[in-house]
C-alpha positions, 0 to 999 in steps of 0.5 A: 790621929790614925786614919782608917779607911775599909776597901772592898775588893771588887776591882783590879785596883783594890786588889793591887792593895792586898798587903804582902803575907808575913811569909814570903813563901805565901801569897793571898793574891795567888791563894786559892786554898778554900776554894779548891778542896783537893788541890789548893795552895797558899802558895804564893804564885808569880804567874797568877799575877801576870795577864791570862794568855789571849783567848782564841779570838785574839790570837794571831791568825794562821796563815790565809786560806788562798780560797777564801773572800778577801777579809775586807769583803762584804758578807752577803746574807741571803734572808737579811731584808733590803735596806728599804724594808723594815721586815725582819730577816727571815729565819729559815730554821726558827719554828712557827711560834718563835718569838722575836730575838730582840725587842726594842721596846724591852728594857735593856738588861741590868748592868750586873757587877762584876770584876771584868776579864782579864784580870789576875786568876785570884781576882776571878775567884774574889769577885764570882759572885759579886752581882749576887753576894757582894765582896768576897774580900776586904782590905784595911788601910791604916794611914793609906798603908795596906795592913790587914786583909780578910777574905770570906763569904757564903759557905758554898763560895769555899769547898774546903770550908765546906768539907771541914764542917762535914766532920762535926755533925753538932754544927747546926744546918740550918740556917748555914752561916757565912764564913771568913776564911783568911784574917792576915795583918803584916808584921808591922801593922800587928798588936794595934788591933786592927785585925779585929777591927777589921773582923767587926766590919765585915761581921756588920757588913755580914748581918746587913746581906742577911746572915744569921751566924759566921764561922771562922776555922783556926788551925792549931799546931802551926807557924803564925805566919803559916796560916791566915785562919788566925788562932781559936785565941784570936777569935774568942777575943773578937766576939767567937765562941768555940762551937767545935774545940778540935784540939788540930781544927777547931770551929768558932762561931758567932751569931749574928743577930 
């Protein structure tokens, strides 16, 4: 029996798993073509994939300034209390009616999810609204193979998609729907109907976080491998309607309730 198994990438490790595009000329790890409407590429991008230079707070030091304190001295801090009194410090520049800077009675902050730092350029951009919305992407393992990838989200996570939409004045406004803007399976993987497989759990996924309506925007007149929007063929067949039957771009859309 095939074994079946839906990752959410919201990890590093998770986005090690985005299978490899049919093209080799484009890459989803180093994509940012819906988020960037004037100057995103499908493109794939080697560099996108190495560690991000070190930040000014991790770079080597210049050389010493020969006037400064040794780095191993103490700092002295006029307005700290002694070590025997439990006053706070003194804030000569805090006005009359500032409250303390830290309550140890407070509850501390909730840990928000997050992807970290340091990672790949794409993984930032998948996982910037994840203490908010959740994933942006999904991974498709068919037998522990990588196989088909998705990415989508709230309309205003991708600016292209946002633009596109603008041209067609009949889509409706209110409420605004989610969008899936990549459905990509490998050349090996394809014809067992795993992709729609995969479009089905993430429109599950999508009612759950509230969503009334998703849209998806083919592209006609291109190379299969050239675009991972899929084709108005695709989605019809996964429960779309053709809301906008553009003969270049058209707009599919299904209801989600």
């Amino acid at each position: 029996m095939t074994a079946i198994r839906i990752v959410d990438v919201i990890d590093e490790a998770a986005f090690m798993l985005i299978p490899p595009c049919a093209d080799p000329g484009f890459d989803h790890r180093s994509c940012d073509y819906w988020e960037d409407a004037d100057r995103g590429s499908k493109a794939a991008r080697l560099s996108w994939l190495e560690p991000p230079p070190p930040s000014a707070s991790e770079r080597p030091a210049l050389a010493d300034n020969p006037f400064a304190p040794p780095r191993d001295a103490a700092v002295v801090n006029p307005f700290a209390p002694s070590p025997r009194s439990s006053r706070p410090a003194f804030n000569p520049f805090a006005d009359d009616d500032d409250g303390p800077i830290d309550n140890p009675f407070a509850p501390p902050p909730p840990n928000r999810p997050s992807v970290g730092s340091g990672g790949p350029r794409k993984l930032g951009l998948l996982g910037r609204g994840l203490a908010v919305f959740g994933s942006y992407a999904k991974v498709m393992l068919v037998d522990d193979e990588p196989t088909v990838y998705a990415q989508f989200g709230p309309l205003s996570a991708f600016p292209r998609a946002q633009r596109l939409r603008e041209l067609y004045r009949q889509l409706p406004d209110a409420p605004l729907p989610a969008v899936i803007t990549c459905i990509a399976t490998t050349a090996a993987g394809r014809g067992a109907g795993h992709a729609t497989q995969l479009v089905e759990a993430i429109c599950d996924d999508l009612a759950g976080r509230g969503f009334a309506a998703v849209e998806a925007y083919p592209e006609r007149g291109t190379r299969s491998d050239a675009t991972s929007a899929a084709t108005p063929e695709f989605w019809l067949s996964a429960g779309f309607s053709l809301a906008v039957d553009d003969e270049r771009f058209p707009v599919v859309r299904r209801d989600l309730g």
